[in-house]
N, C-alpha and C positions, 0 to 999 in steps of 0.2 A: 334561698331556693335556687333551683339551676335554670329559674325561668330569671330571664332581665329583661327589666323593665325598658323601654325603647320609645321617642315621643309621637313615630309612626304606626303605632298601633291603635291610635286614637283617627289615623286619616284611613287604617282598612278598613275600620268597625263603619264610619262614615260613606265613604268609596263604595265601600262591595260588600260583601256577605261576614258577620262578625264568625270568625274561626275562636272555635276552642280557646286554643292559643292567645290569642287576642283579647278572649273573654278574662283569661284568667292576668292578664298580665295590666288590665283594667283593676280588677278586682284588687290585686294585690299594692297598686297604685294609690286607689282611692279609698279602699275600703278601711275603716276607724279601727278594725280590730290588728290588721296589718301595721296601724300607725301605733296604736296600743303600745304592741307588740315591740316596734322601736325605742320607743321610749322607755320600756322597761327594762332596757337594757343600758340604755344612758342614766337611769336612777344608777343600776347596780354598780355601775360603771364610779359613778361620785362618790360612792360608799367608798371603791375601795381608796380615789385619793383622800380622802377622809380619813381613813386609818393608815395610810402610809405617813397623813401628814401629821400622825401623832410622834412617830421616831425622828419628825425634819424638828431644827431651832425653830425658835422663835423670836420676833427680832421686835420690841414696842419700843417707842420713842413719845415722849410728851412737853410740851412747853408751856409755861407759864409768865404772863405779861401784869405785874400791878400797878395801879398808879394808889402813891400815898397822897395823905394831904400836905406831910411834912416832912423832912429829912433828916435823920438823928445822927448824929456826929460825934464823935469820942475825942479827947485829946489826952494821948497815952505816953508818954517817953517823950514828948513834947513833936507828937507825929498826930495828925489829925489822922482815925480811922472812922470811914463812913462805916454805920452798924444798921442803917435802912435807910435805902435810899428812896429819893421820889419817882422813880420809876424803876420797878423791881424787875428783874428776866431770871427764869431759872428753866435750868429744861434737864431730862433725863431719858436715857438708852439703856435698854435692858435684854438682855439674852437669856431665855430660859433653852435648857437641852435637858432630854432624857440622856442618859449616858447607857442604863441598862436598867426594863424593865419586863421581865421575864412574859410574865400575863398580858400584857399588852400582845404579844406574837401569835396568841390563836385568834385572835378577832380580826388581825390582818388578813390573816389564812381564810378565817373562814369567808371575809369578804372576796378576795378573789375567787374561792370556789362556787361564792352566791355568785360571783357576775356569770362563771362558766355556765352555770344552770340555767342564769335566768337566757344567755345567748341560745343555746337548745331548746327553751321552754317555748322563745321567742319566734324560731325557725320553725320550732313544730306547729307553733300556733298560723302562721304560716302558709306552712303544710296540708295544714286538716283545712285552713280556708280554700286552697285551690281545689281539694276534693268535694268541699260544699258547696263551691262554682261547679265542680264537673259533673255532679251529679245532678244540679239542679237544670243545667245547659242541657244533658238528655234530657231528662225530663221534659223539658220544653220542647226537645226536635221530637220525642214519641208523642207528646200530645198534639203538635201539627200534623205527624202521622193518622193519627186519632183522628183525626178533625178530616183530612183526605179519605177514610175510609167511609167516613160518614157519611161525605159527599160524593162518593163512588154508590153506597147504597142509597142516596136519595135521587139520582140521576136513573139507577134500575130500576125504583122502584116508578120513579116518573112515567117510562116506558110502559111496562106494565100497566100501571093506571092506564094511560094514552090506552094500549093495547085493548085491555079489558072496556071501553067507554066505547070502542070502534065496535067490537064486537058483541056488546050489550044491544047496541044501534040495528046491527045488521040480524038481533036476534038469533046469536050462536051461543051465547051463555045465558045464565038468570043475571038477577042483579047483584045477588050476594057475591059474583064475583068482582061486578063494579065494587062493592062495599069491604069487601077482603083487599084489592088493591088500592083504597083508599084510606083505611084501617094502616096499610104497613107506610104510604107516602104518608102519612103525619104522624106517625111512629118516627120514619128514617129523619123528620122535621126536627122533631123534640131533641133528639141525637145529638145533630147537628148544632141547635142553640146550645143546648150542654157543653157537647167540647168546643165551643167556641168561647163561653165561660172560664171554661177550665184554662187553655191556650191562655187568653187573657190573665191571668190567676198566674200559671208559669210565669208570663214573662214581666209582671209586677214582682214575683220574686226573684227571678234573676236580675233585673234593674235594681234591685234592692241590695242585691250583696255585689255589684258592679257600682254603684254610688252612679248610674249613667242609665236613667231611665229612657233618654231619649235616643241615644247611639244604639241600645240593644232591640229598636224597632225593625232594624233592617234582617233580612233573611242570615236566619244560622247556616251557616256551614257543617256537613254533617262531617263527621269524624271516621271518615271509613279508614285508617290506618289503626282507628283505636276498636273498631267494631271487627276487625278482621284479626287483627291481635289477640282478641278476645275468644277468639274460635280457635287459636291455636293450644294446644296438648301444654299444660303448663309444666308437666312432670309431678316426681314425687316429692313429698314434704321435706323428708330428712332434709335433702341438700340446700333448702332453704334457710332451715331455721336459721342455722349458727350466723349468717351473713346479716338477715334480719336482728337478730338480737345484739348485734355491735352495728348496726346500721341505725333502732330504731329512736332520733330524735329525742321523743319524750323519755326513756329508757335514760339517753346518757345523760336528762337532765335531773333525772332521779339519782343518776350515781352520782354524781359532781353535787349536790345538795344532799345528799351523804356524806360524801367528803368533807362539806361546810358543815355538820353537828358533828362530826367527829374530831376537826379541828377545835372546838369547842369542848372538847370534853377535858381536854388536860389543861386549861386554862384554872379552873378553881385548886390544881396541884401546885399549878404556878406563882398563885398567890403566898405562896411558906415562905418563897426567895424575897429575898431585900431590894428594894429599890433604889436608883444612885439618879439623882440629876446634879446637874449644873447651873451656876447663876450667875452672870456678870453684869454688872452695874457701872456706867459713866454718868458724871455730875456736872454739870454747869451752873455758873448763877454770878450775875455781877454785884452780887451782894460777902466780899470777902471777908468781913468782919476780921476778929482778932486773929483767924488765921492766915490772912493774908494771901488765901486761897482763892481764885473762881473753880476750878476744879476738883472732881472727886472722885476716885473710881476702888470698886471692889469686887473678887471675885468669890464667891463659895461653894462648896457641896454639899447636898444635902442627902443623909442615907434614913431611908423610911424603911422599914420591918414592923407586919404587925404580927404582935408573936402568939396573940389569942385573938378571936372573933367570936368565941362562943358555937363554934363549931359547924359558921356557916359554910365555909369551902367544903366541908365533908357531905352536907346537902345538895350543895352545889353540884359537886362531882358526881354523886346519885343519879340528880335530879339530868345531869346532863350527860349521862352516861344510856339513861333510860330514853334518850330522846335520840342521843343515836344508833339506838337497836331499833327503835322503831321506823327510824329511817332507814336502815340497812334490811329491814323486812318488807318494806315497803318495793325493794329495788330487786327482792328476791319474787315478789309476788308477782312483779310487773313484769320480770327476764321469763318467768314462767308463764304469764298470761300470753307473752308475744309468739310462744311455741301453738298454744290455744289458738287464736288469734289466725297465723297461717295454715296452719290444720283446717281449722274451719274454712276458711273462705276459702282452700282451694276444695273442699267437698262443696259447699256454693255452685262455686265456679263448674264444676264438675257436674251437677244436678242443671242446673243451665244448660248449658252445651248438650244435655241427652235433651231439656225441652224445648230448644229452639230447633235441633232437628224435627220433635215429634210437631211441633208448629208448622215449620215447612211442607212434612205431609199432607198435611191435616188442607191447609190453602191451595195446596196442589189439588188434591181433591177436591176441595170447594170450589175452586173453581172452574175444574172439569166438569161437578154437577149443575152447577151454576149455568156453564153454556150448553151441555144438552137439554137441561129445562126448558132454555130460551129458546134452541131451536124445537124443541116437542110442543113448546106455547105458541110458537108462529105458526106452525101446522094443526094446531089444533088439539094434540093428542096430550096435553098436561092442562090442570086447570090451573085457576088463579091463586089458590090458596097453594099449590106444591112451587108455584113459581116465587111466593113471597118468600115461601119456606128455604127455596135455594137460594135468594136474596140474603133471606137472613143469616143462613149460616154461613155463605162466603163473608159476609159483612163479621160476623164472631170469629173465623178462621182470622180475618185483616186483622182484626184487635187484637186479639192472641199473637201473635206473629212479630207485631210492632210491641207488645209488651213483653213480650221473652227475648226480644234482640235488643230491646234499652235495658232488660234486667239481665241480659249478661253482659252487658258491657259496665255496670255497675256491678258486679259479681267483680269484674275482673278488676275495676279502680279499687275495689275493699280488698283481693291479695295485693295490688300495688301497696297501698295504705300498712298493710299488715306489715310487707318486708322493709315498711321504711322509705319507700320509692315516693314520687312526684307523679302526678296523672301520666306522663309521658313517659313513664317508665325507669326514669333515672334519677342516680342520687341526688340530694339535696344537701348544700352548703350551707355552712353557714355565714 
């Protein structure tokens, strides 16, 4: 990813207000799917010296220690030859080598092409974690929003009450007006215990994909370089796509694991060809009997061809021919879904941007009505029910408002996602 990891981002989250940034670079630290992620590329990684290390020698060595009971003795040419002795040693070194084994060369291949896939597979997964940090991180800052709106309409609606009990007193309303502002303050109550539920609720799940329940207590830092980015004119699709689709991560892990069944396909061809190894032998043993020898050594070759199989390689080659068309459609269907994909989210993105303008309005005026109520309430000339009623809809305008500026700032992380990009806008390495 183009985020690095740093051991100071554990003393901001601590310190002062957890940023974005900091969230995500927790996440990517601690969290099991990031480490997964690691490790499945150090498997693929083992594979490949596992098939490399089918073309290296091989080098065994063994020895052997007897004790007899008795020592057998020869007298030959008038020469005493020991033919077992009471204490036997013999030991052996042995070299095996492929010299040339044709079929063996696409499982190498295709294991390096598995590592390359699983390295992008690994990056992307990655990837799509810091998006499901950044999504879940608004989420949490518009539910705190949530939760200030509610206590903006519980603090008006307070007044009101107040208001409405003052002038029940002095016998300028009935009581239904006492009862209508005490109707909407345990209304604005209910609210209030609600998203303070939900807040709680966010930020159990942001603790949960940070593995740091207790760091992400402190106050979020709101992202306004990402929320005003978001407001910006993204352009047209065309000049996206092409970038995106040699940009998008999972994409090139789809092509590179195409490459690995396609390496595999001429492997059951390869099996027609003869195979040649090598074999050398050293002998010791202080047991030299009649030849007078402790030492032994021999070298050979050995050529395998099987010249019938009953016509598995021809299945084979079928069987493994068929598996990489289906990979290769695979990587056709996904280059096309990613055109899909940015198309969509920049109409998203686009359908956003006209409703957090119409949101804007909408508050603008809510809250313009909202304050001539208040002054028409003080004077006398609004009752209690048109003043809850402007409560209430400035309090719908706030929600509104705060839910179309966290869902376009998600609108806009889903085209980052689409072209391949990292929350912050930029390519991701591997």
């Amino acid at each position: 990813m183009g985020l690095l990891l740093c051991p100071l981002c554990f003393l901001q989250a601590e310190d002062g207000p957890l940023t974005l940034e900091s969230a995500l670079r927790l996440a990517l630290e601690r969290n099991e799917r990031a480490g997964e992620a690691e490790a499945g590329v150090r498997v693929t990684h083992g594979q490949v010296v596992q098939a490399r290390a089918y073309f290296m020698p091989t080098l065994t060595a063994a020895g052997t220690y007897t004790r007899r009971p008795f020592e057998v003795v020869r007298s030959i040419s008038s020469q005493s030859v020991t033919i077992q002795n009471l204490n036997a040693l013999s030991g052996v070194a042995q070299l095996n080598m492929i010299i040339f084994d044709a079929h063996s060369l696409p499982a190498f291949l295709q294991a390096k092409s598995s590592h390359e896939a699983q390295k992008f597979a690994a990056a992307e997964v990655k990837r799509q974690l810091a998006f499901e940090v950044s999504s879940a991180y608004l989420a949490t800052l518009g539910m705190e929003q949530l939760l200030a709106a509610a206590e903006h309409r519980l603090e008006y609606a307070g007044e009101y009450l107040r208001a409405a009990k003052a002038r029940f007193a002095a016998g300028l309303v009935t009581v239904n007006d006492v009862t209508r502002a005490e109707l909407d303050y345990a209304t604005a109550e209910m609210n209030i215990t609600l998203d303070r539920g939900q807040v709680e609720t966010s930020y159990l799940q942001l603790g949960y994909l940070l593995d740091a329940a207790d760091l992400i207590r402190n106050k979020l830092d709101t992202p306004n370089g990402l929320l005003q980015s978001a407001e910006a004119d993204a352009g047209p699709a065309d000049p996206l796509i092409g970038p995106a689709q040699a940009r998008r991560l999972d994409l090139n892990s789809l092509r590179w694991a195409s490459k690995a069944q396609q390496a595999l396909t001429v492997e059951p061809l390869l099996k027609w060809l003869p195979s040649l190894s090598f074999t050398g032998q050293y002998r010791y043993t202080n047991e030299a009997g009649l030849t007078g020898r402790t030492t032994n050594w021999n070298v050979g070759l050995t050529l395998n061809w099987t010249a019938f199989d009953g016509f598995s390689r021809n299945g084979a080659y079928e069987q493994q021919k068929a598996l990489a068309t289906i990979a290769d459609l695979g990587v056709r269907s996904a280059f096309r879904r990613v055109e899909l994909e940015v198309r969509d989210a920049l109409v998203s993105l686009s359908s956003q941007q006209a409703s957090l303008k119409q949101a804007e309005v909408a508050l603008d005026y809510a809250r313009k009505n909202a304050a001539e109520i208040a002054e028409l309430y003080r004077q006398g000339l609004s009752s209690a029910l048109q003043a809850a009623d402007a409560n209430v809809q400035l309090y719908e305008a706030e929600v509104q408002f705060v839910r179309q500026r966290y869902g376009l700032a998600v609108a806009y992380l889903n085209l980052e996602a689409a072209q391949g990009l990292d929350p912050f806008g930029k390519e991701p390495r591997l």
